[in-house]
N, C-alpha and C positions, 0 to 999 in steps of 0.2 A: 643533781644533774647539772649538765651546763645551761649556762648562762647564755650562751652563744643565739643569737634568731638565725633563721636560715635566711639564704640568700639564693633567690632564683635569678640566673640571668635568659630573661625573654626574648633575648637579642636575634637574629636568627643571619648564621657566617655566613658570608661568599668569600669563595675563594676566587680573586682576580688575577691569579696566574692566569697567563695564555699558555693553552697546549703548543707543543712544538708541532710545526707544521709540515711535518712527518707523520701527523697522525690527522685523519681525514676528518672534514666537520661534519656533521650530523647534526635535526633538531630532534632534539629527545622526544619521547612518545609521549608522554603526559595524559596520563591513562591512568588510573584505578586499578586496583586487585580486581572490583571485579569482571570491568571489558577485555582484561589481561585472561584472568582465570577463561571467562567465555571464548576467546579465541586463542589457545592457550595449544590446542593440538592442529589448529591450520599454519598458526607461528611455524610450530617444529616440524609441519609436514614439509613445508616450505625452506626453513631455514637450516634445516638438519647440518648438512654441509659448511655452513659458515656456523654453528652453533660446535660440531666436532672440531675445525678450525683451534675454534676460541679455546674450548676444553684441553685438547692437546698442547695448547701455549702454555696454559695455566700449570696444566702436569709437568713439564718440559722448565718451569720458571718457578720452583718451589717457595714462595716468600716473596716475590717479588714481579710475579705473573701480571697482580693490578696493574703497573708501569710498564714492563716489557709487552702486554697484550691489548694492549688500548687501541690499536689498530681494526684486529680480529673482535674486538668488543664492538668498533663503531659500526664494523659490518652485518653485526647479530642487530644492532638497533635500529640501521638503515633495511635492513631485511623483513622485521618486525614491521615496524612501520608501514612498510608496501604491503605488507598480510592487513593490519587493522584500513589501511587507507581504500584497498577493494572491496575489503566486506562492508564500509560503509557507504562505499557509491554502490553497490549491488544489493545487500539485505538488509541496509538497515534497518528496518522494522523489528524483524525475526530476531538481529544482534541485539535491540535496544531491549526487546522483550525478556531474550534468556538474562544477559548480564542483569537487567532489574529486578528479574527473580531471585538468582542468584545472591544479588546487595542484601534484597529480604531476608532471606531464609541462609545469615551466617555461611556464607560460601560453597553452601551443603548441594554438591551434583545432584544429588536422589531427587531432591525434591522439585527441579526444575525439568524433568527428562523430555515432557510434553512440548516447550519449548524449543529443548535442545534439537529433539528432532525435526524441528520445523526451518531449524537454523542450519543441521546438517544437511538436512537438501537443498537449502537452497543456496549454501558454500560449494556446494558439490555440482547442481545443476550450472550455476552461474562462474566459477571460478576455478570450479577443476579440483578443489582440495577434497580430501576424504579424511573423516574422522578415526583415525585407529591408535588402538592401544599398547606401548611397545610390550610385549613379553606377555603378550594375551595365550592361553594354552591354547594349543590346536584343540579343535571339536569342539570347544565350548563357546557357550555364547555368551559374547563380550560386555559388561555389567552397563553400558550405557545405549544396549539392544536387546534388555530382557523389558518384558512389559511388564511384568510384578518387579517394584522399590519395595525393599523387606520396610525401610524406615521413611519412606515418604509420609509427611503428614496427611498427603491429599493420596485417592485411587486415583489413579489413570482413567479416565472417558473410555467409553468402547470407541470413538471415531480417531482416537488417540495411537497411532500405531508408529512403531522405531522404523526411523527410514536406515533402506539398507540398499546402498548403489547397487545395481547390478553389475556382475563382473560378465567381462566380452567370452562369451567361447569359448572356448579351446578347441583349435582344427583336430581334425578327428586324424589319427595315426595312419598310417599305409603302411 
């Protein structure tokens, strides 16, 4: 075999290019998988819009979308940012609870759902966002508001129930 030792370089880049200042500043979120994962459908309830923005740049720039889209990118991260920055003057508790579960238990939703729902209402009571699933089937009930986790380690408490906002009315027809 070779002779050769390996050679690790420990070093860690920066790159000291300045952005062109064409492209807006932003401080990056500096977040975890798992406060990201945790707040992950009030991002996109929020940011839909500037998150489609971005996407269509990237389609529209085949190879080369990183650099032509950096604009539409700082907007998805300044967007982000104001979702994590509310839920932590508003829920922190509830956030710090689910995302620590979550860190536990390998990233895995099921097993946190007790949590989740404590975090969905009080995102929902205090800031207006709703949790929903894009491409969820009509009529059924949506895998993060059923009370049986087929693979939860732990059962659900009986005092343990899926928060579900209530929707306003509908005026009645004439």
């Amino acid at each position: 075999m070779a002779s050769r030792k390996p050679v690790f370089n420990q070093q860690v880049l920066y790159d000291t290019t300045p952005l062109p200042d064409s492209i807006p500043k932003v401080e990056e979120i500096g977040a975890s998988s798992a406060p990201l994962l945790s707040a992950s459908f009030f991002i996109g309830a929020r940011c839909r819009d500037y998150n489609d923005d971005y996407m269509q740049c990237k389609t529209e720039n085949p190879g080369k979308g990183e650099f032509d889209c950096l604009k539409e990118g700082r907007r998805v991260t300044r967007c982000a940012r104001s979702v994590l920055d509310d839920i932590n003057k508003s829920c922190l508790e509830e956030f710090r609870k689910h995302w620590q579960c979550l860190d536990d238990n390998n990233q895995q939703l099921w097993q946190c759902r007790p949590a989740e729902w404590k975090l969905n209402k009080c995102v929902f009571e205090k800031i207006g966002l709703e949790k929903t699933i894009p491409d969820t089937p009509k009529g059924k009930t949506p895998v993060h508001l059923r009370n049986k986790q087929i693979y939860a380690h732990y059962p659900i408490l009986r005092g343990d129930k899926p928060f579900v906002p209530e929707k306003a009315e509908s005026a009645p027809s004439s």
